[in-house]
Biopython code that builds the backbone (N, CA, C, O; Angstrom):
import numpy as np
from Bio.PDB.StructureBuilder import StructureBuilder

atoms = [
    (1, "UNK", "N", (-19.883, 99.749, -37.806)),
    (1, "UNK", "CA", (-18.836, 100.305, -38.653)),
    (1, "UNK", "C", (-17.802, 99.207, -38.955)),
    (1, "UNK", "O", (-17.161, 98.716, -38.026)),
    (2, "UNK", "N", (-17.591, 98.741, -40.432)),
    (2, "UNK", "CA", (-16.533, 97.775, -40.411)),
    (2, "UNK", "C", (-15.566, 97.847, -40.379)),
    (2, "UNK", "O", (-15.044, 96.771, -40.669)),
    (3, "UNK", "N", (-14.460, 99.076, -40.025)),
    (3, "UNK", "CA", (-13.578, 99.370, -40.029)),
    (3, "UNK", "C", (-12.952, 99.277, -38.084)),
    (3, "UNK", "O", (-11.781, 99.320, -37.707)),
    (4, "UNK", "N", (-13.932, 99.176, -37.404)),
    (4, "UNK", "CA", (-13.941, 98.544, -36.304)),
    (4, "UNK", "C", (-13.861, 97.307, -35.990)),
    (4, "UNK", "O", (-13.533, 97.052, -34.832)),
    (5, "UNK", "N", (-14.032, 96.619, -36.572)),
    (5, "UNK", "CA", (-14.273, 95.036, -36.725)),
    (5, "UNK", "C", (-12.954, 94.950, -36.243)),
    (5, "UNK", "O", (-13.054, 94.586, -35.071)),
    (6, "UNK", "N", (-11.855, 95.086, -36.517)),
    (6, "UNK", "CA", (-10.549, 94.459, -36.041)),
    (6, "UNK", "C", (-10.157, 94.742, -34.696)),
    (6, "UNK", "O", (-9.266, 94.104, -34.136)),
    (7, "UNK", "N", (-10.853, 95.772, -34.099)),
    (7, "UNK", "CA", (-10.122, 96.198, -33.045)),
    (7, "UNK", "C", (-11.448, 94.805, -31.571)),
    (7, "UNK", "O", (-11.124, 94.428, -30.445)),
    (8, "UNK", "N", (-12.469, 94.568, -32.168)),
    (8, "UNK", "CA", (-13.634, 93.492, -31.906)),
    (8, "UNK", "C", (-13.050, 91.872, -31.388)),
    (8, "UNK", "O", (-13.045, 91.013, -32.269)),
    (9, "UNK", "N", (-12.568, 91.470, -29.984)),
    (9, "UNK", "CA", (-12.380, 90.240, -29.769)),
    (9, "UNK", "C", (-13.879, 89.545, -29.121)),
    (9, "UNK", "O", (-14.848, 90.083, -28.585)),
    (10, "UNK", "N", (-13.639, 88.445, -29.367)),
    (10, "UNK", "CA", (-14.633, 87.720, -28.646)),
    (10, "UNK", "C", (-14.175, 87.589, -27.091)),
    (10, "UNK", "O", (-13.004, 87.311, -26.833)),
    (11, "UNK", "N", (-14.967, 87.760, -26.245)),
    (11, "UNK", "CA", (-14.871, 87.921, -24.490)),
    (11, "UNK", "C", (-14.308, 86.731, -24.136)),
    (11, "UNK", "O", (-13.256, 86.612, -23.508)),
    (12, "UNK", "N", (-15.114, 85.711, -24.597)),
    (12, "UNK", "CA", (-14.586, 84.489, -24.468)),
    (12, "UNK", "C", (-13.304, 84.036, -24.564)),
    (12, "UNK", "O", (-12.750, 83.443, -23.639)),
    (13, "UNK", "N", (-12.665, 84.329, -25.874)),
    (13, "UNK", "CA", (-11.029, 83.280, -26.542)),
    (13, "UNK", "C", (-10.606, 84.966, -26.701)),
    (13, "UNK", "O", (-9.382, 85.040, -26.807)),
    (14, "UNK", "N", (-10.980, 85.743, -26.727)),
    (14, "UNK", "CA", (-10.349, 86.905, -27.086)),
    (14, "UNK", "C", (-9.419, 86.778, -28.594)),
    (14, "UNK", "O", (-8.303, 87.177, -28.925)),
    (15, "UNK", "N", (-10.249, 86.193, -29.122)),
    (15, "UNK", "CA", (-9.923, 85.949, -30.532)),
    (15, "UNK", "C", (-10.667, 86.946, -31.386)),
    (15, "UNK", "O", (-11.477, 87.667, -30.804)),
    (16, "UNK", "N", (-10.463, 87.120, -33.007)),
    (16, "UNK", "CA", (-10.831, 88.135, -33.694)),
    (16, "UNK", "C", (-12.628, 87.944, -33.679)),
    (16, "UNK", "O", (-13.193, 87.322, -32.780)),
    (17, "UNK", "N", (-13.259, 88.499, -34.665)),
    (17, "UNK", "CA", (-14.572, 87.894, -34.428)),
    (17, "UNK", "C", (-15.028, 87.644, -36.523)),
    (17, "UNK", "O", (-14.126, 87.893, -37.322)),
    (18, "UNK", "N", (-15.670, 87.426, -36.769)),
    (18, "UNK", "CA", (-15.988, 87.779, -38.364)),
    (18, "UNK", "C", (-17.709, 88.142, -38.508)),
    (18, "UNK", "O", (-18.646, 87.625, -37.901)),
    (19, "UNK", "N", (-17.715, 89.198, -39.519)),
    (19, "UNK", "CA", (-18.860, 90.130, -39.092)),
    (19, "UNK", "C", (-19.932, 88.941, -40.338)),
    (19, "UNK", "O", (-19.427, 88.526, -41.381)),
    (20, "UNK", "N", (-21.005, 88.681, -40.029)),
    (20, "UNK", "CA", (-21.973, 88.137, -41.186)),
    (20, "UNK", "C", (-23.095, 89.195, -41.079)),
    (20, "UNK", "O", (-23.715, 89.617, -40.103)),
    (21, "UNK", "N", (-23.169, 89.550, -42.672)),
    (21, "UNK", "CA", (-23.852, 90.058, -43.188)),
    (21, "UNK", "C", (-25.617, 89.883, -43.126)),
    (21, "UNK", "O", (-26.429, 90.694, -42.681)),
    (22, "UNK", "N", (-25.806, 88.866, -43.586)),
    (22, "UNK", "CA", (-26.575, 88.118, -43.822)),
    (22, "UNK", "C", (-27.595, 88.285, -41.970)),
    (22, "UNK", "O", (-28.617, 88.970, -41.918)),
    (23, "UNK", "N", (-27.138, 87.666, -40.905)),
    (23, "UNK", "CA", (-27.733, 87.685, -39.818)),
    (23, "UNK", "C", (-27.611, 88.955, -38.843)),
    (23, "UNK", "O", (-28.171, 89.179, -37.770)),
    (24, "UNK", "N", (-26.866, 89.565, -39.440)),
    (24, "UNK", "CA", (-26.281, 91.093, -38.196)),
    (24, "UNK", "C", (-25.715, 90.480, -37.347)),
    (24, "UNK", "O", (-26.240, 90.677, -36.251)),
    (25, "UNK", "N", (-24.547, 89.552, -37.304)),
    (25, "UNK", "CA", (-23.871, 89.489, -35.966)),
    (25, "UNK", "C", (-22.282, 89.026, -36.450)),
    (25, "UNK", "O", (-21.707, 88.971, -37.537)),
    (26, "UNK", "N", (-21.873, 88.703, -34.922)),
    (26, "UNK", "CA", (-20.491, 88.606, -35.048)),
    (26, "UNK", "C", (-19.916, 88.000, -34.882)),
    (26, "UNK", "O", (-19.281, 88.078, -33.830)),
    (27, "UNK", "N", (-19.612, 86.556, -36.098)),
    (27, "UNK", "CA", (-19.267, 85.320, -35.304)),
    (27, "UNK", "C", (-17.888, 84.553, -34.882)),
    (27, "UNK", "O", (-16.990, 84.616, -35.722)),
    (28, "UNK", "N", (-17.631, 83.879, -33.752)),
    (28, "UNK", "CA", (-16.715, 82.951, -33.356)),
    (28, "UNK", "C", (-16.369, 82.151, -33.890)),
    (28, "UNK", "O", (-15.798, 81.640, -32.927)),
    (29, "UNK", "N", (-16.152, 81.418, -34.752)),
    (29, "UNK", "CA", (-16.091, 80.412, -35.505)),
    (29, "UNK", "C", (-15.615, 79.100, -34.478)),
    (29, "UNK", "O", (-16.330, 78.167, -34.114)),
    (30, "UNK", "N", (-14.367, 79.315, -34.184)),
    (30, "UNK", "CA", (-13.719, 78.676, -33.057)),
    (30, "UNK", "C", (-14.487, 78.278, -31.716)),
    (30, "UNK", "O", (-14.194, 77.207, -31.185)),
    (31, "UNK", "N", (-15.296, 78.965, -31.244)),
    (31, "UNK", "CA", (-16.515, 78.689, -29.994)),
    (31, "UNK", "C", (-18.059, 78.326, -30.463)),
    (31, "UNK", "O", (-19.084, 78.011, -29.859)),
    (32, "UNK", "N", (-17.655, 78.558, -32.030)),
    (32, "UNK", "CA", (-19.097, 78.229, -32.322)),
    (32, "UNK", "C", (-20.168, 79.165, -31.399)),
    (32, "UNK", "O", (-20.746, 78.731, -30.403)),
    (33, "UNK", "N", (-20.267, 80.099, -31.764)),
    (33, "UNK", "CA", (-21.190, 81.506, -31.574)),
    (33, "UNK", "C", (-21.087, 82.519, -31.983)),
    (33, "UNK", "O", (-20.032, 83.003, -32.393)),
    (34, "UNK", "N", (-22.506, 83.229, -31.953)),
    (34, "UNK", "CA", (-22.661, 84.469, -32.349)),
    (34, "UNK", "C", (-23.331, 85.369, -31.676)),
    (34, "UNK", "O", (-24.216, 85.046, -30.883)),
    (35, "UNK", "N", (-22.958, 86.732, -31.934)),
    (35, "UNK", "CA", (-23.209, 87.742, -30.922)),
    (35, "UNK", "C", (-24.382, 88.823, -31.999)),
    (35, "UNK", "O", (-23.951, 89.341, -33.029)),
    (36, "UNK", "N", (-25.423, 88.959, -31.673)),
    (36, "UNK", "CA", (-26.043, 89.701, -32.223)),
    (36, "UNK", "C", (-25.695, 91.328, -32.042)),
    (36, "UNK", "O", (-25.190, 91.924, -31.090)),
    (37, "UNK", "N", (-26.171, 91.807, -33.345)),
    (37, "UNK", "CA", (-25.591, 93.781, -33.188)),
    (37, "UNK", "C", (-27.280, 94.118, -33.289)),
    (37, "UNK", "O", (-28.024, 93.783, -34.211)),
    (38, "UNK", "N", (-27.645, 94.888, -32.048)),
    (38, "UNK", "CA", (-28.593, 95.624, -32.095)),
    (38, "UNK", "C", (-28.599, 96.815, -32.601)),
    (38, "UNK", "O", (-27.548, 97.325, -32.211)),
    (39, "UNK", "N", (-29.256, 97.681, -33.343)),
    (39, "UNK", "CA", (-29.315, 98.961, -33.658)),
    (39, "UNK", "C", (-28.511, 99.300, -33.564)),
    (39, "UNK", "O", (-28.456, 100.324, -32.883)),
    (40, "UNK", "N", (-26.931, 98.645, -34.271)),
    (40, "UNK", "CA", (-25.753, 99.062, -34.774)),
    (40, "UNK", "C", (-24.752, 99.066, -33.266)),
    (40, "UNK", "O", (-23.799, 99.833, -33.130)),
    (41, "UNK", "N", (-25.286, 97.825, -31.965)),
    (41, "UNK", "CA", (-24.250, 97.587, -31.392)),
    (41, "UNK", "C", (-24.101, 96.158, -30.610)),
    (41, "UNK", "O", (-24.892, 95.430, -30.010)),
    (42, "UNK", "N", (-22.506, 96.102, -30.950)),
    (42, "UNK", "CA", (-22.467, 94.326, -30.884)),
    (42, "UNK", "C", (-22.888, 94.172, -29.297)),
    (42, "UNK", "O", (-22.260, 94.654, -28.355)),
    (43, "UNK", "N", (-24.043, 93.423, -29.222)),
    (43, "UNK", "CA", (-24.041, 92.308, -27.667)),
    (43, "UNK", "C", (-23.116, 91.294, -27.311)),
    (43, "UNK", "O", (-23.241, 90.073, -27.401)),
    (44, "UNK", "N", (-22.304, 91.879, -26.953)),
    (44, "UNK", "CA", (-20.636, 91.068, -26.231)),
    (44, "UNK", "C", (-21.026, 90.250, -25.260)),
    (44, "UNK", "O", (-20.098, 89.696, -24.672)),
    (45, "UNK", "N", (-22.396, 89.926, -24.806)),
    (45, "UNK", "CA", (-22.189, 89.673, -23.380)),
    (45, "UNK", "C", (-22.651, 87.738, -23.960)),
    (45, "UNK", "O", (-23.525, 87.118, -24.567)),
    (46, "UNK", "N", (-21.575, 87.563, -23.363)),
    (46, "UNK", "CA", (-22.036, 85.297, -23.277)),
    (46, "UNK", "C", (-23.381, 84.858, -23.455)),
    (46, "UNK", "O", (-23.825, 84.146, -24.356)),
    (47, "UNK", "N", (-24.096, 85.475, -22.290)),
    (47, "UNK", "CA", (-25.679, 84.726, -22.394)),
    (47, "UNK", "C", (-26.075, 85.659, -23.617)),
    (47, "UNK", "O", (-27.212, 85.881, -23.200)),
    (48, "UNK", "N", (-26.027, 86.271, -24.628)),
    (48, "UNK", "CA", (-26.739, 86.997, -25.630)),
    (48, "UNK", "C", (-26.509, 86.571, -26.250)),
    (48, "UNK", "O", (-27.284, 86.644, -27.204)),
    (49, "UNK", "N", (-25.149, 85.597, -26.462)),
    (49, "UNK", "CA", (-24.666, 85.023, -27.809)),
    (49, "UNK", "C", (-25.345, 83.664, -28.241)),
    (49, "UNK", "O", (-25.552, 82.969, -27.246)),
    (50, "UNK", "N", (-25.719, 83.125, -29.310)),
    (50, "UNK", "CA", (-26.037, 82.107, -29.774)),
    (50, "UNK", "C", (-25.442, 81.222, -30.439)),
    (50, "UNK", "O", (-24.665, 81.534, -31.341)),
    (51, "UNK", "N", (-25.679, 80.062, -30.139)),
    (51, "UNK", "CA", (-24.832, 78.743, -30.628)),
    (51, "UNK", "C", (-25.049, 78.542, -31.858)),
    (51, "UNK", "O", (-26.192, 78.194, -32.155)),
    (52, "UNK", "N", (-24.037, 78.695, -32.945)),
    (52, "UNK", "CA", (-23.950, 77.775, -34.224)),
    (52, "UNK", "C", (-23.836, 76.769, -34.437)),
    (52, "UNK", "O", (-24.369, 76.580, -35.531)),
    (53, "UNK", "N", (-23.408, 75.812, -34.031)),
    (53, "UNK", "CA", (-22.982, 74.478, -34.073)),
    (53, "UNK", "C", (-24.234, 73.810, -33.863)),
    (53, "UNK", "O", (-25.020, 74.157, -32.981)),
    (54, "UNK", "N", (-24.498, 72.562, -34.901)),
    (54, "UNK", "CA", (-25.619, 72.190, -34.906)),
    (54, "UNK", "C", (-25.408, 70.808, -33.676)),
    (54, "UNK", "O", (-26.278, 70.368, -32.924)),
    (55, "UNK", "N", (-24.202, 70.430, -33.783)),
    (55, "UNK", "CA", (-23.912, 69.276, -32.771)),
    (55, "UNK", "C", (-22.530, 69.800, -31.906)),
    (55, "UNK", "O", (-21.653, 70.541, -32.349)),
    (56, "UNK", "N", (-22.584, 69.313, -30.810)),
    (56, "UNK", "CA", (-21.537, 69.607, -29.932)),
    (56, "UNK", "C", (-19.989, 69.265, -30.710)),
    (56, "UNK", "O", (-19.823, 68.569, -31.712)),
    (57, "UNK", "N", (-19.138, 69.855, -30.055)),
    (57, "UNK", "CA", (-17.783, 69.750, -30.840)),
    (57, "UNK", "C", (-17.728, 67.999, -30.503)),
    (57, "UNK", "O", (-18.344, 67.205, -29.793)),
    (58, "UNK", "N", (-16.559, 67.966, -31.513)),
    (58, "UNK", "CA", (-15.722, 66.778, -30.851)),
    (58, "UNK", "C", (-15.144, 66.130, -29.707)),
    (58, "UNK", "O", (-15.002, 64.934, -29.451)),
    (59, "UNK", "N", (-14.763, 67.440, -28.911)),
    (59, "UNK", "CA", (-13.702, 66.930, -28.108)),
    (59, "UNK", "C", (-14.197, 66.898, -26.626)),
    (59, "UNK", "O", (-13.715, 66.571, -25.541)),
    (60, "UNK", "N", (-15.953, 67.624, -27.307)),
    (60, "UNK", "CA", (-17.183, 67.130, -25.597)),
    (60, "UNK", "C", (-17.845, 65.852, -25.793)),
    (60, "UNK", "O", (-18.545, 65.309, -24.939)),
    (61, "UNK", "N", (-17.571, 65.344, -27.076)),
    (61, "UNK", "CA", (-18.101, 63.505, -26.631)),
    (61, "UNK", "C", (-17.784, 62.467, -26.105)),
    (61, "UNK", "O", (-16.616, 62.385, -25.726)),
    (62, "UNK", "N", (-18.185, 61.956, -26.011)),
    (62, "UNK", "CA", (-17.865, 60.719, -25.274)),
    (62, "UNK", "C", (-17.481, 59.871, -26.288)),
    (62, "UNK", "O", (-17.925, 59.855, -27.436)),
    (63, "UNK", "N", (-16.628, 59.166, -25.805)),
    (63, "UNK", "CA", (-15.375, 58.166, -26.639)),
    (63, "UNK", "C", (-15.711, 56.906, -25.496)),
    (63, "UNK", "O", (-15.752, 56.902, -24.265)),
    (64, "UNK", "N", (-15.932, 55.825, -26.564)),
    (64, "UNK", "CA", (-16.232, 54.402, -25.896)),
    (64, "UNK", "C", (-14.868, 54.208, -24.795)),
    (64, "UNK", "O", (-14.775, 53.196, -24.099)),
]
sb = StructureBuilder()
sb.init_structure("model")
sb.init_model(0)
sb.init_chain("A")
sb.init_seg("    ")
for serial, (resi, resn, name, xyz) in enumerate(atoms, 1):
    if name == "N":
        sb.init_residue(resn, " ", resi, " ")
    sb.init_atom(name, np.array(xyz, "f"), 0.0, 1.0, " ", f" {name:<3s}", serial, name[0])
structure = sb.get_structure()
């Protein structure tokens, strides 16, 4: 229901979440993940969520 969506933080940052259409889930932008919605319910839980980010952030590399 998208009218739920706002009341929806991520577990993690407890930040908002943004719903994509396209994959059925609910993504972090900020943690780089997404939470899949099964048969119309979001999987909140960490290990269910999947990584967007094709390369690690910035601020986990290594600097000469």
């Amino acid at each position: 229901e998208p009218s739920l969506l706002r009341f929806l933080v991520c577990p993690l940052s407890k930040r908002p979440l943004r719903y994509e259409e396209a994959t059925n889930e609910l993504i972090n932008e900020e943690q780089g993940i997404a939470y899949p919605i099964i048969d119309g319910i979001p999987h909140m839980i960490p290990e269910a969520a999947r990584t967007t980010r094709k390369e690690p952030p910035a601020a986990s590399s290594e600097q000469p």
